[in-house]
N, C-alpha and C positions, 0 to 999 in steps of 0.2 A: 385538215381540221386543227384547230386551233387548242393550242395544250392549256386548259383551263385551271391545272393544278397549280396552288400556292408556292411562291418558291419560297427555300427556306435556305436562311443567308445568316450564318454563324458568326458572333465572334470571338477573340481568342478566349474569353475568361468561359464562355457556355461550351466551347469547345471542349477545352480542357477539362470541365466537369462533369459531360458527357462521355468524356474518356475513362474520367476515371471510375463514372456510374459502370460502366460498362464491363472495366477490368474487375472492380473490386470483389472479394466475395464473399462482403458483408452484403452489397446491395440487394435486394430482395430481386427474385429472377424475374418477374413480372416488368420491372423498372428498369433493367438491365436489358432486358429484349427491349423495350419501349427505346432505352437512349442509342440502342444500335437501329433501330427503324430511322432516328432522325440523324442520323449520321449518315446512313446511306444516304436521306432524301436531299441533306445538303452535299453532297457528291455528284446532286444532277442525274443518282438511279431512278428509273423510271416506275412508277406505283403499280404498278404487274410485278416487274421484278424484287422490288422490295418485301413486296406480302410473301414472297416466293421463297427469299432467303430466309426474312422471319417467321414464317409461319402464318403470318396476319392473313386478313381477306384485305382485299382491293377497299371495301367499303371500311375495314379498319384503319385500314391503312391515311386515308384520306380525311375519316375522323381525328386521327394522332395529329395528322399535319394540320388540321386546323388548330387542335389542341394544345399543340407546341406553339404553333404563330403567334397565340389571345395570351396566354399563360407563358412562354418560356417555359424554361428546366422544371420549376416548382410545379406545371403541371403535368410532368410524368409521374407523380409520385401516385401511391396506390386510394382508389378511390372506395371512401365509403360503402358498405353495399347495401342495395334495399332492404326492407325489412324491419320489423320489430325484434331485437333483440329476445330470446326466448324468457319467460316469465319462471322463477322457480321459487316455489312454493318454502312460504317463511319455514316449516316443521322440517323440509329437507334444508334447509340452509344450516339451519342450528342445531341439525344431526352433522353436518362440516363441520361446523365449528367445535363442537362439543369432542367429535371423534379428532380433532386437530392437538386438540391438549392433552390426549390422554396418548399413554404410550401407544406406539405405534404394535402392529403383528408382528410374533417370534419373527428372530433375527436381524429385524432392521433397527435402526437407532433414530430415525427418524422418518415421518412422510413424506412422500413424493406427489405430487398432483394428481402422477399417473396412477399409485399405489390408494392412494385416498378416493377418486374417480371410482375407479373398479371397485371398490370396495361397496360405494355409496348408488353407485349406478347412475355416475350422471357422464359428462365428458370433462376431460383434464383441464377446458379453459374457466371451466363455470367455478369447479374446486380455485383456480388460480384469480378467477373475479372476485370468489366470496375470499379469499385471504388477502387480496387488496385493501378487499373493503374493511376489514375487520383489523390492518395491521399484522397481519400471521407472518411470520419467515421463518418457517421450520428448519429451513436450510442453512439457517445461522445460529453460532450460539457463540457468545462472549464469556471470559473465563474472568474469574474472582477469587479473592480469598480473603477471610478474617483475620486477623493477626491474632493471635492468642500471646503476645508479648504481655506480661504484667506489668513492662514499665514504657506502655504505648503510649499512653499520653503524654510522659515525661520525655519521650523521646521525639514526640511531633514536636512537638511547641519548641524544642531544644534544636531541630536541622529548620525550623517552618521559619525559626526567628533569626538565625543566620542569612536565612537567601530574605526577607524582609526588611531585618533589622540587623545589618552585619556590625562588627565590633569597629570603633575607628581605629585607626591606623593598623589595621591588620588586612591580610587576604584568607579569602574562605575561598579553597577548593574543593567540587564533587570529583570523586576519586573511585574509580571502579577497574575492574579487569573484563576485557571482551574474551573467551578463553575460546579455541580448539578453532581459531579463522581457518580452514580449508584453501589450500591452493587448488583450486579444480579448471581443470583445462577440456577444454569442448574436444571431439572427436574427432570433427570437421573445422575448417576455417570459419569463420563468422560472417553472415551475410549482411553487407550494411544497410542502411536504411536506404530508401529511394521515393520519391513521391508517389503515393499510394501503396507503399509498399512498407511495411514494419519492419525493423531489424529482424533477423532471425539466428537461432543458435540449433545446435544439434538437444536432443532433450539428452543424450548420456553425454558421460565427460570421465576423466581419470582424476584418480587422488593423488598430488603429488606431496601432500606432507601439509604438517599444522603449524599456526603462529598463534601469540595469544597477544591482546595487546594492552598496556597498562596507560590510564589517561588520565589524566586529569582537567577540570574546567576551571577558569579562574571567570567565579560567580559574577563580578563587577565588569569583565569585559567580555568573556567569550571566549578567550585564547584556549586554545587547548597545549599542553603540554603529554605527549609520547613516548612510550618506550616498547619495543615490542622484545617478544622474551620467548624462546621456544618450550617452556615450561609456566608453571602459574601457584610457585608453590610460595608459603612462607618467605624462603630465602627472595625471589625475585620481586615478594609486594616489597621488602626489607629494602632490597637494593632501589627499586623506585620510591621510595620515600624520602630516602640517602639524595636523587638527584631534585627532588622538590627542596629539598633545606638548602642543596648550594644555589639552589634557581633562583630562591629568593630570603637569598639570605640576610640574615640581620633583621626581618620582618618576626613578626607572630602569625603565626599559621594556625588555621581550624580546617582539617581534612575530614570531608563527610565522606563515611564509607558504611557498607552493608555489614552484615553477620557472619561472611563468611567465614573459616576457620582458619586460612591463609593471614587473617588481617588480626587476629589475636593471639599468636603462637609466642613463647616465653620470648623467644629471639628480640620479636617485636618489642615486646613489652619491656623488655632490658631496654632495647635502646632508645624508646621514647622516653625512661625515665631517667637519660641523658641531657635529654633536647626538650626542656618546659616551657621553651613557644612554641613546640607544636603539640597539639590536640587535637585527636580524632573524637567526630562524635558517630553513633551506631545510628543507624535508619533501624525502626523495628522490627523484629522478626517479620519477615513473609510480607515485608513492603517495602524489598529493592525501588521500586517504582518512583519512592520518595527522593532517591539520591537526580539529580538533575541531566548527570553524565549518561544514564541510561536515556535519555532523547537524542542526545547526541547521539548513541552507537544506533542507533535506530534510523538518522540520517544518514551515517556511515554506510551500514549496510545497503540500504537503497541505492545511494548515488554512486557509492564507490565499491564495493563487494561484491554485489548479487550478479551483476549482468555481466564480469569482469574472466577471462580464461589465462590460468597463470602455469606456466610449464613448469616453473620453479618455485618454490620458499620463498627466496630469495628476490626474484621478480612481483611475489604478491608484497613482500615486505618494502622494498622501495613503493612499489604503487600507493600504500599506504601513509608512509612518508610523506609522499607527494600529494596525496588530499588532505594531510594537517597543515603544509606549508602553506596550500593555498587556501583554507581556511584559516590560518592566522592571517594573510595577508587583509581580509575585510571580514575580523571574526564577530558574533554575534551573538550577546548577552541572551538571555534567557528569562523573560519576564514572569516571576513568581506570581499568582494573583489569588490564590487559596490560603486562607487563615486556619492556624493549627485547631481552632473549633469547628471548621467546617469539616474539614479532614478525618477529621476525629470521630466527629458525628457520621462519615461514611463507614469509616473502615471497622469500627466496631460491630459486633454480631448482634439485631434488634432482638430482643426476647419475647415473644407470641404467646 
């Protein structure tokens, strides 16, 4: 009798996808049985044996194989199900929502789908539809703060119109300290990445000792200028300051730095009023955020620290090195585009 089954004839790019449908274990399991069903069936298994391995029925089976043929890959993916989605009534929706805003039951600090569900008596996906619709993320929350600086305004308008309107013939740099960098070394070796497969690390690691690092941005290019320091006190902002005046020496210098207590210690203050081309100005209380070098360590960390395993001080501290060299090599200004009124208009506290 004549084999009237579809044959099913792969090629490398649906192959490969089908592979990795299969291995991955994000792929939902319904989708991941589906792409090993047609895996076997371009192997030449026969549709007995294939429902046998997957579980499928014969008459499944020969459904999928049609369904691969019409569709390809895209139509293994999981299909709508019949039905009217279930109706919930407006009074319980806006008891969800209403009970969504208000504090959650002793001990929790916020809702859960599942904790709100139970609560209200429906199921966790209807709680998780009605916060779609509504915009709800209980699960999130962003952190702020008002500056109660009395001379805020004076001090926006004074760092906002440097990176806007810098002075001629001078260089403005943001100047900050990244303090207590961790050398931390994984447990295990590091697994590297592989197609369909994510890098992987141990979640524990050892402390092998702290750096802290001192940096500067030169506002007009990008460059960053470095010093790392095993300490972060007075004495070491002093001594990075000392290498910014021979860096660019014979210039007038405006270094934006923050409040901390390092950056105004007598020490300091002697020796600026040495050196009257250089000028520091302050970011206002409780709005580091304003100094520009704080985006920078924010790429820092990402690209170069976070995913990084250092057995030594000394190995994190070259590593470091080695991501400002190659950031000066194509470094990248910093486009200011907030006016010290707009700023102003945020950061202060509205009165209700």
């Amino acid at each position: 009798m004549a084999n009237l089954a579809r044959s099913i004839k792969l090629g490398d790019a649906d192959r490969r996808e089908l592979e990795r449908l299969q291995r991955s274990p994000t792929t939902p399991a319904g989708q991941a049985r589906r792409a090993r069903a047609v895996l076997l069936m371009a192997q030449q298994v026969l549709g007995v044996e294939v429902a046998r391995l997957t579980g499928y029925t014969t008459v499944q089976i020969s459904r999928l194989r049609s369904r691969f043929a019409n569709e390809g890959v895209g139509g293994l993916h999981d299909r709508p199900r019949s039905g009217r989605p279930p109706v919930l009534a407006a009074r319980k929706a806006a008891q969800i929502v209403a009970l969504t805003l208000k504090p959650p039951a002793a001990g929790l600090t916020h809702w859960s789908t599942r904790d709100l569900a139970k609560r209200v008596g429906v199921s966790h996906t209807t709680v998780h539809r009605i916060w779609n619709a509504h915009d709800l993320k209980p699960h999130q929350v962003e952190t702020f703060k008002f500056s109660r600086d009395p001379r805020l305004e004076e001090k926006v308008a004074d760092v906002v119109g440097l990176y806007l309107n810098p002075p001629d013939n001078a260089v403005v740099l943001s100047v900050d300290e990244k303090t207590q960098i961790q050398a931390l070394s994984r447990t295990q070796p590091l697994l590297p990445l592989r197609p369909g497969l994510a890098a992987r690390q141990t979640h524990d690691y050892r402390r092998n000792g702290l750096t802290s690092l001192y940096a500067a941005m030169r506002i007009a290019t990008g460059e960053i200028v470095g010093e790392l320091s095993e300490r972060h006190t007075g004495a070491d902002f002093l001594r990075f300051l000392k290498i910014l005046d021979r860096r660019f020496r014979c210039q007038e210098l405006h270094v934006i730095v923050d409040n901390s207590s390092t950056h105004s210690t007598p020490l300091v203050k002697d020796w600026l009023d040495s050196r009257p081309r250089l000028h520091l100005h302050f970011t206002p209380t409780g709005a580091s955020w304003l100094n520009m070098i704080e985006a920078w360590f924010s790429i820092l960390t990402r690209k170069s620290i976070r995913r990084g395993s250092f057995e030594t001080v000394l190995a994190l501290v070259r590593h470091i090195r080695n991501y400002i060299e190659r950031w000066n090599e194509h470094p990248k200004p910093f486009v200011w585009t907030k006016t010290a009124t707009e700023i102003i208009t945020k950061a202060k506290p509205r009165v209700r």
